[in-house]
N, C-alpha and C positions, 0 to 999 in steps of 0.2 A: 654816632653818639652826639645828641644835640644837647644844647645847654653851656657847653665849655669852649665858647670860641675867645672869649678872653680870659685874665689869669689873674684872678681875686685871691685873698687867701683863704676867703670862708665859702665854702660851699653849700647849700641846705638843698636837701635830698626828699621829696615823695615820693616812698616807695610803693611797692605793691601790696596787696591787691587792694583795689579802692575803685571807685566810680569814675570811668574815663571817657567820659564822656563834656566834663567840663573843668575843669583850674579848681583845683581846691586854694582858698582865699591866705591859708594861715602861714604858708613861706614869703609869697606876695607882700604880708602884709610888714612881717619883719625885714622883708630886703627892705620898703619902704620907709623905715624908720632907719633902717642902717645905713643907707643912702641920706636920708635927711642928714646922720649927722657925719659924711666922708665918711664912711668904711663900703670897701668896696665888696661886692656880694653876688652872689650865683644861685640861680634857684635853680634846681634842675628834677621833672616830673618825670620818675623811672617807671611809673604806672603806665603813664600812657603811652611810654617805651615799651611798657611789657606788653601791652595790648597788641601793636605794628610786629611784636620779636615773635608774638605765640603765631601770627596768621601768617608772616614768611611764608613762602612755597615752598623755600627747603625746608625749614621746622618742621613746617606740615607734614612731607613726608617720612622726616626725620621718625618724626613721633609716630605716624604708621608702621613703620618698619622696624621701632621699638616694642608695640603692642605685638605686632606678627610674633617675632621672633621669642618673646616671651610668653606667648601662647603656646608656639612650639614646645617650647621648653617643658613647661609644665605638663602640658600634656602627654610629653615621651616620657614622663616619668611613669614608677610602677605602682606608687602610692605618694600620696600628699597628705601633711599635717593639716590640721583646721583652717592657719594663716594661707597656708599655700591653695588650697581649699578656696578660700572668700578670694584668694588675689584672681583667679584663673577665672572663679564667676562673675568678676566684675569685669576683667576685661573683654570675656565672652557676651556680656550684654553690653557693651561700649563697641564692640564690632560697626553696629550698622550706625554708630554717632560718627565712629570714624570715618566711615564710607561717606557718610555724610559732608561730611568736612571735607576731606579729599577730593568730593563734587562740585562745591559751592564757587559757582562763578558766578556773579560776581562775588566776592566774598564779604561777608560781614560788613568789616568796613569799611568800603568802596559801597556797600549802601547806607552805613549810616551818614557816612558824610556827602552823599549826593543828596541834591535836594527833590530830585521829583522821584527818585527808589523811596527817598526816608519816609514819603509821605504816600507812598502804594499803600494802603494796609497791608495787601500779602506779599510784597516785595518785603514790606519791613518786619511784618510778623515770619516771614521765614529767616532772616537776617539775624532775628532774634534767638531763636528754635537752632539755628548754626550755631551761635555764639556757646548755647547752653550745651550743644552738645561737644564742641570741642573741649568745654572744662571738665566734660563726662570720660572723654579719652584720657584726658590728661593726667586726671585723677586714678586712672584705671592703671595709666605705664606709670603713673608714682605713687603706686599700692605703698603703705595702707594711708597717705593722705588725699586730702580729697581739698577739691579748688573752684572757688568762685570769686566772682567780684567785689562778694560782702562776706567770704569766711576763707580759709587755710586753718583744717584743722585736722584732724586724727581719725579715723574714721570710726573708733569707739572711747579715746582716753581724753583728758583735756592735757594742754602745756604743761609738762612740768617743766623746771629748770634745766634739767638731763638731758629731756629728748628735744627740746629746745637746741640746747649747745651738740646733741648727736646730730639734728636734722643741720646745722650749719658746717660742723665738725667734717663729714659725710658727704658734704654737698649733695644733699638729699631729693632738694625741690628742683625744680623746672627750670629757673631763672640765674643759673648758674656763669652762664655763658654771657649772661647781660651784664653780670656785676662784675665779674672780672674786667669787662672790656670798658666799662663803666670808671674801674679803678686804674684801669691803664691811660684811660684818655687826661686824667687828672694833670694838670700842669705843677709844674714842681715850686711855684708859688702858693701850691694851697696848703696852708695849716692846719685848718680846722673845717671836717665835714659832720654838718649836723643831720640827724635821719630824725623827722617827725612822722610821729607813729600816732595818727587820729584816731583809727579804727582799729580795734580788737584785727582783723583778720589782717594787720602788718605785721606786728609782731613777730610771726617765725620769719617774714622775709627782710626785716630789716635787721633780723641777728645774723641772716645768711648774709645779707649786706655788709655788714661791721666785720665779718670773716672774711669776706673778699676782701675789704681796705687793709686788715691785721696782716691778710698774708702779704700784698702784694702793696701797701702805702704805710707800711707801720710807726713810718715817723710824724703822721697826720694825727692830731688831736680828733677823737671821735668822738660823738655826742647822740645822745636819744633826748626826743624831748616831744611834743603834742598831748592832747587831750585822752588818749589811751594809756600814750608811758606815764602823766600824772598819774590818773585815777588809780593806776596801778602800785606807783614806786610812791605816794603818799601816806600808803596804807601798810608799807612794808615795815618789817623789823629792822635795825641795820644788817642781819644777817644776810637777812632777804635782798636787802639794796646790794650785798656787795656780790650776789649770784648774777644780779644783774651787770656788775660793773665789773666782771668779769668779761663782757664782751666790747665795752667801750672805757675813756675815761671818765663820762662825767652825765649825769641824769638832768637836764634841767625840766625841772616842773612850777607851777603856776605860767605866768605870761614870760616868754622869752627875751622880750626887748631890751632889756638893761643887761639881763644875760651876756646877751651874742654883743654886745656892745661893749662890755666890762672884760669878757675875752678877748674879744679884737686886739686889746691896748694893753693884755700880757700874753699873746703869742710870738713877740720879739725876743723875751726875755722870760719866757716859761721855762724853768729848768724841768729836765729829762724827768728826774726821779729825787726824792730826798723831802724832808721835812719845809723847806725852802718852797719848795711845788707846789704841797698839802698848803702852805698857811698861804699863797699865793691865792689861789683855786677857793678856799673859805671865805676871803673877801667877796666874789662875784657872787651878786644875788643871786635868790631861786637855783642853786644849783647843786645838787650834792654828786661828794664825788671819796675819792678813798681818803681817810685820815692819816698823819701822821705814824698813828703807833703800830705794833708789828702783829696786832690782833688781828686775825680774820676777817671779824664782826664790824673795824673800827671805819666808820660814815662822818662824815663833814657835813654840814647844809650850811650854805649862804645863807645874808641875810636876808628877811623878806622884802617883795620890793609888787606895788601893782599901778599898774597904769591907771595917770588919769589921761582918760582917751579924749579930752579936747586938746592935749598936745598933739595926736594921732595925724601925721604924714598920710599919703594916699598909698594905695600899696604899688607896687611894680610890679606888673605881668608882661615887662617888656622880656625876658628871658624865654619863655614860654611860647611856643609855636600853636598856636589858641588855631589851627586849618588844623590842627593833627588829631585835635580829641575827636570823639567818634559823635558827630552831628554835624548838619552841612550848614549850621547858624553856628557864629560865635556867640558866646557867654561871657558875664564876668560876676563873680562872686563876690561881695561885697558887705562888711559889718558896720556898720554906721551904729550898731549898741553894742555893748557886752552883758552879760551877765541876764537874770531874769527878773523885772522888775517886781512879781508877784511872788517867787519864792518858798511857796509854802506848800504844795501837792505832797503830797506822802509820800509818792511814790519815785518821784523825780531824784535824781543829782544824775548832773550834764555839766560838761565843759570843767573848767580848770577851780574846782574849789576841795575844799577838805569833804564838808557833806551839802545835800541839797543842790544850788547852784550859786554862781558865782555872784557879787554886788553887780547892782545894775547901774551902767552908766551910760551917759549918749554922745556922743558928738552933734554939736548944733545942724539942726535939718538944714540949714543955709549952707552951711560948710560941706555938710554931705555932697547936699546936692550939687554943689559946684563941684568938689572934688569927682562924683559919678560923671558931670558932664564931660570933664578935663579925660575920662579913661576913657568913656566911650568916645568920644571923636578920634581921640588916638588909637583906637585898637579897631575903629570902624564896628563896631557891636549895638546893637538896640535892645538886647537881651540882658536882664540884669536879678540874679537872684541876689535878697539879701541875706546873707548868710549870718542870722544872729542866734541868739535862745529866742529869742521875744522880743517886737518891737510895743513899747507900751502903747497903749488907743492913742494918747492926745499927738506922741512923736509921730505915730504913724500917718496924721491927718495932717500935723508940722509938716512933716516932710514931705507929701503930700504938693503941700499948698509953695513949697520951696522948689519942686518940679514945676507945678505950673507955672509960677513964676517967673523961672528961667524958659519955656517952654520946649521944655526937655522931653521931645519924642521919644521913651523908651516902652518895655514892656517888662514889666518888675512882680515876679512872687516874693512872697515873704509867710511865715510862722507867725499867725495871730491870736493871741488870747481873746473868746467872747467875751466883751462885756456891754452894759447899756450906753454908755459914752456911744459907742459903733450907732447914729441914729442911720434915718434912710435919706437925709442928705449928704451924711460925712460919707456913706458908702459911695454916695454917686461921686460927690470930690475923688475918690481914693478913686474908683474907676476913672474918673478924666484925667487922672494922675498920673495912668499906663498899669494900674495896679489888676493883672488879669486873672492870680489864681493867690486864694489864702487857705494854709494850710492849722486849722484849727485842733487844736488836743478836747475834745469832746469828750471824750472818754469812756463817760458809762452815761445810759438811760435811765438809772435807779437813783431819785433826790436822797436817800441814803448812802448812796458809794458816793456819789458829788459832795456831801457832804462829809462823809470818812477822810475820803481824798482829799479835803481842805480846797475844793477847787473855786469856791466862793463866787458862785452860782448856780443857779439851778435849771432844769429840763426848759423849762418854758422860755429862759431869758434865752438858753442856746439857740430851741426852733425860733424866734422872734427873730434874733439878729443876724440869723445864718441865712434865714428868707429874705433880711435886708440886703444881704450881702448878694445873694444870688438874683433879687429882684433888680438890681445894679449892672448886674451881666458879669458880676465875678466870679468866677470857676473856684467851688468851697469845696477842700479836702480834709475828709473827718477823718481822724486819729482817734480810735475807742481798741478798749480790751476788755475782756473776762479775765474772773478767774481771781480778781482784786481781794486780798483777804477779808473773810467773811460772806462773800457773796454768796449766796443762794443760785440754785439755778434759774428759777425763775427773774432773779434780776439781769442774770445773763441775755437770757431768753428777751427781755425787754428791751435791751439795747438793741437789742439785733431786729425788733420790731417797731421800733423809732427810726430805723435807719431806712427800713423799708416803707414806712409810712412819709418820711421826709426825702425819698429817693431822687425826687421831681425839682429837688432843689440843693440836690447833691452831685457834684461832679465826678469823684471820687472818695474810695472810702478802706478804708483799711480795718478789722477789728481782728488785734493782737491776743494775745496772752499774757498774761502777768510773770513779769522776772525780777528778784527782788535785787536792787542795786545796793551794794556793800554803803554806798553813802546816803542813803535817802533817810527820812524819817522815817520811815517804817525799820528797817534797819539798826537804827540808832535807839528805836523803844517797841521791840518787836512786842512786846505783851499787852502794848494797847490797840495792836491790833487782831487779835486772838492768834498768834505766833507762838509758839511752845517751843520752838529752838529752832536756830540758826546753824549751817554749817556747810562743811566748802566737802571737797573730793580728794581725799588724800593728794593724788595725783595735780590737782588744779594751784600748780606754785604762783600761779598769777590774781588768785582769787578772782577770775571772772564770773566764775557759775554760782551765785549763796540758792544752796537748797534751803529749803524752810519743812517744818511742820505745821501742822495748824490747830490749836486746839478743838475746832469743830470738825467732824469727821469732812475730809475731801469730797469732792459730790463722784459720783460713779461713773463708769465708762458708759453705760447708758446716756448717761446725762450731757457730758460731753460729746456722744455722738448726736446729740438730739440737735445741739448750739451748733453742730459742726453742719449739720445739716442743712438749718434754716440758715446760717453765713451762706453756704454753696449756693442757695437757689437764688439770695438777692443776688451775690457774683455773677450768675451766669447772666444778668441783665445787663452787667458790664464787661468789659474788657481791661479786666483788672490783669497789672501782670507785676512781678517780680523789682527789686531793684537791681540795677538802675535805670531800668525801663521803660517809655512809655507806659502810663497805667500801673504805675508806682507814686506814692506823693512825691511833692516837693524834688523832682528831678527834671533836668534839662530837660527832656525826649517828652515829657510830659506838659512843659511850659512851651514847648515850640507846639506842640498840637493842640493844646487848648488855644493857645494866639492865634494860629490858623484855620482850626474848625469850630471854635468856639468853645461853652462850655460844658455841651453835650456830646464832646467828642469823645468821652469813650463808650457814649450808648449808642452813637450812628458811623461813626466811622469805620470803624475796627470791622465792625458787623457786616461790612459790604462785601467782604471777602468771601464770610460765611465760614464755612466749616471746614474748607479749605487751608485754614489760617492755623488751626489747629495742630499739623501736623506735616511734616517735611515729605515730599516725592521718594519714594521709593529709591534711594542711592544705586547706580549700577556695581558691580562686580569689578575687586581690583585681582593684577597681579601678586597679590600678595597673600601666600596660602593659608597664614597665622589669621586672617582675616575671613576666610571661605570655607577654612574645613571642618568636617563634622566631627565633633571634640568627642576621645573615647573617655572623657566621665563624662557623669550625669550634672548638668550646673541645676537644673531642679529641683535637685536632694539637696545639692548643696544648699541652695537660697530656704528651704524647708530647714535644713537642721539649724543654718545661719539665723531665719529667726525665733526660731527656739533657744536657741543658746541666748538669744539678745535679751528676749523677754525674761528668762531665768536670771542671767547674770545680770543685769540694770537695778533686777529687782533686790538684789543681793547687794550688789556693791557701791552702789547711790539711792537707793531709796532706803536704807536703814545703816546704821552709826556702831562704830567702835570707837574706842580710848584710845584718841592719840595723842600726842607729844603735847600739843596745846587746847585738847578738850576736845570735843564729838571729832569725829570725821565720817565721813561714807569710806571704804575701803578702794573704789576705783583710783585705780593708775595703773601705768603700763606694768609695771612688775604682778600687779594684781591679775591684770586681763592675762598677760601670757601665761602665766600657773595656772590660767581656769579655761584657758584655749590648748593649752599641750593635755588637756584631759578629756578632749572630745577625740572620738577613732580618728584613725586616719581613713580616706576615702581611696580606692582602688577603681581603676578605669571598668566599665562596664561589657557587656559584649554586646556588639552591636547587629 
């Protein structure tokens, strides 16, 4: 267990699953400020922990030997319910991922972090293909959740609060064995360990985390806090906050800095339990935590408190073993703004605020830049993503011009808003800057959704200053979606024909789907954008998923396969892949390959491989029989009635609303699905 070799009282915790392939900025940045003012501090990355724990040799075979033997199992029976049904055909097609895995030498990442495997194409495109099929296995031996680098979720229900506290309760998930050992290593100096939860797909493993500390460090103050537990516990009821604060003491949301700092200086004299605690704990900004009274429902919140970021320390990545993420280049992640200077998209809210995004502020490009010099000569790194919402045009030509100055050899992406400010000098600055890849929110090709969207420009300024940018030799990645309320298919259709006509001066390219975020303007006035009602999943206690209606009828499955189509055929020109992957925006594996093959490295690189790249060598044959035999049911029926039952039931218990406690609901949750899965037959083994 790295990370604890000396004895802080505050520990702050990344946990899984998330992108491990480079230092998330936001523990870094608080140990840096806690360090500014003497409190001493531990940051410790259990992600890229869990990445080294899954690929072990022993795990490996561990989890082989897990999947055999409950294949056995299953299949000796005389009949299977539905669930028993999907678990048996899922680990039946994860057989050959398995095998797979259990073949891979070198493995994974002993090629990501080598530097002439990472840059084979089909050394690294198989690297990749291993990686995705080990979370196929994994998710197969911990039916019915399923597991990636950007989800942990259900494999039909969304979170509720129950199967939340079951899955930690249970020790349900994978990672069982890492947090225990995780909570033994703890020095008996520590007070307080805080878990930030950035991404939706923490959540079930940092409550499985708070259940490891409860069992085995219970005198430890615990804490949830990042940009996923805000967005979440902002929006909650107190009810809802104190289901959450059933697995720790204290929620901190907005910016944590005054937080972890305001604790530091009452964990000497925090009492156990008692009204004394409560009024203690109310003090500390940004933080809510249980009240006083002997209600259930009864929440506290500090007082609010936000950073002005020209105070802003540099952050500490001195904890963090930066050889271990999965790339054979180091990185360093880095905010020089917060918040989003433009503010206004419909569709948007990101990062730590109520709705929309957060106020936009900077730290002076001078200070930056000194401050980015001062980490990379210390961490020996040339690679520097900045990790903001948006840097505004004129900072980004500031800062710019505050690298050259110092002449600061690095190579730096960043998230850039188009606008005409970007001329085709300031691009070439920003290239002689180290500036190699911008990842642009484009969005839509129709000047009607750009202008729905409040995005305050229009088609022609995008091609004009994207060709600047690309005429400069910078690697431009568009961020577009369908599906935007009110769109037509035809305007769909346009975007996806913009993207192809401006291909030549596109590096990479993503076009999403529209998901309506609980904080966004669209959200907050859904009737102005032909919105006929909002509503969440019975099931979904986290409110991540808001379904919507539309007042205009939804465009047809035709329709969408027509968009799905013409996205396919630009794709296959690239080597678009997955996050966190190469051929993902705005990610490591993606900036180290654009820095070394330029900007056209996912139209010539990848390609060299060929078709090859595609798909993994045929795994040999293990000892292990759960793995080889020829299963006496049929998993063909099954995957046939599986999705029949899906399309039925989806269409039942989230795409249409009952009356509940607090107005519409869809009827999905787990108590929903199993009364509608104990009604499908059971399946009996076949003769063979």
């Amino acid at each position: 267990m790295t990370g604890l070799r000396t004895h802080p009282a505050i520990v702050l915790v990344h946990p899984p699953l998330a992108d491990p392939t480079q230092p998330y900025p936001s523990l870094p940045t608080l140990a840096g400020w806690l360090d500014a003012h003497g409190i001493a501090t531990r940051v410790v990355d259990l992600n890229v922990e869990a990445a080294h724990w899954l690929w072990d040799a022993a795990r490996v075979e561990a989890l082989a030997t897990r999947m055999s033997e409950r294949i056995l199992a299953l299949d000796a029976m005389d009949a299977l319910d539905f669930e028993s049904q999907r678990e048996l055909a899922a680990l039946g097609a994860a057989r050959s991922a398995m095998k797979a895995v259990l073949s891979a030498d070198p493995s994974p990442i002993d090629v990501f972090r080598d530097r002439e495997r990472f840059y084979d194409p089909l050394a690294y495109s198989w690297a990749r293909l291993r990686s995705d099929a080990l979370f196929e296995a994994l998710s197969a031996a911990h039916f019915p959740f399923r597991y990636g680098w950007n989800h942990v979720v259900h494999h039909t229900v969304p979170w509720s609060f129950d199967l939340l506290a079951t899955y930690a309760r249970e020790r349900l998930g994978p990672f069982d064995g890492l947090y225990d050992g995780f909570a033994r290593c703890l020095s008996a100096d520590v007070r307080l360990v805080g878990i930030s939860i950035v991404f939706p797909s923490q959540f079930p493993e940092a409550v499985a985390l708070a259940g490891a500390l409860r069992r085995l460090r219970p005198d430890v103050l615990l804490l949830f806090g990042g940009p996923a537990l805000h967005q979440v516990a902002v929006h909650m009821t107190p009810a809802e906050q104190r289901r959450l604060l059933e697995h720790v003491d204290a929620l901190g949301i907005f910016e944590g800095e005054k937080t972890l700092e305001a604790l530091a200086g009452l964990l000497e004299s925090l009492p156990p339990d008692g009204p004394e605690r409560a009024a203690a704990l109310k003090t500390v900004p940004n933080l809510i935590s249980r009240g006083a009274g002997d209600s259930l429902d009864t929440v506290q919140a500090g007082p609010r408190w936000t950073l002005d970021v020209r105070e802003s320390p540099a952050p500490r990545f001195d904890d963090l073993d930066l050889d271990a993420y999965l790339a054979p280049e180091r990185t360093l992640l880095y905010a020089p703004t917060r918040g989003c200077y433009w503010g206004k998209c419909s569709f948007c809210y990101y990062g730590l605020a109520e709705t929309a995004t957060a106020t936009y502020r900077e730290i002076a490009p001078e200070v930056a830049a000194a401050q980015l010099e001062a980490l990379c000569q210390k961490h020996d790194t040339r690679h520097v993503y900045l990790s903001c919402d948006v840097l505004s045009p004129s900072y980004a030509v500031r800062f710019a011009d505050a690298l050259l100055a110092r002449d600061l050899r690095i190579t730096w992406s960043s998230d850039l808003k188009i606008e005409k400010y970007f001329t085709p000098e300031r691009c070439e600055r920003l290239k002689a800057a180290g500036l190699a890849a911008a990842a642009f929110g484009i969005e839509s090709g129709s000047d009607r959704i750009l202008s729905l969207i409040r995005k305050g420009t229009d088609r022609d300024t995008l091609t004009r200053v994207n060709r600047a940018f690309a005429a400069a030799g910078i690697a431009t990645e568009w961020m577009t979606f369908t599906d935007h309320p009110t769109e037509n298919v035809d305007e769909a259709l346009e975007t996806v024909a913009w993207i192809d006509a401006e291909k030549a001066h596109v590096s990479l390219f993503i076009v999403g789907r529209f998901g309506l975020e609980r904080g966004s303007a669209i959200a907050q006035n859904p009737a102005a954008y032909g919105i006929d009602q909002v509503y969440f999943a019975r099931g979904d206690d986290l409110r991540l998923y808001a379904q919507y209606t539309e007042t205009v009828p939804s465009r047809s499955a035709d329709d969408t396969a027509r968009i799905d189509a013409d996205v396919n055929r630009i794709s296959a020109e690239f080597a678009l892949h997955p996050y966190p992957w190469a051929g993902a925006n705005s990610t490591h594996h993606t900036l180290l390959h654009l820095a070394r093959f330029g900007p056209d490295a996912f139209k010539t690189h990848f390609q060299r491989a060929g078709d090859l790249r595609h798909a993994l060598p045929r795994p040999p044959k293990t000892t292990l029989k759960g793995l080889e035999k020829r299963l006496r049911y049929d998993l063909d029926a099954t995957l046939e009635t599986e999705a029949h039952f899906t399309r039925a039931y989806l269409d039942r218990s989230l795409y249409s609303t009952v009356k509940g406690s607090g107005g519409l609901v869809a009827p999905l949750s787990l108590e929903d699905y199993q009364e509608a899965a104990r009604a499908v037959p059971h399946a009996r083994p076949v003769a063979r």
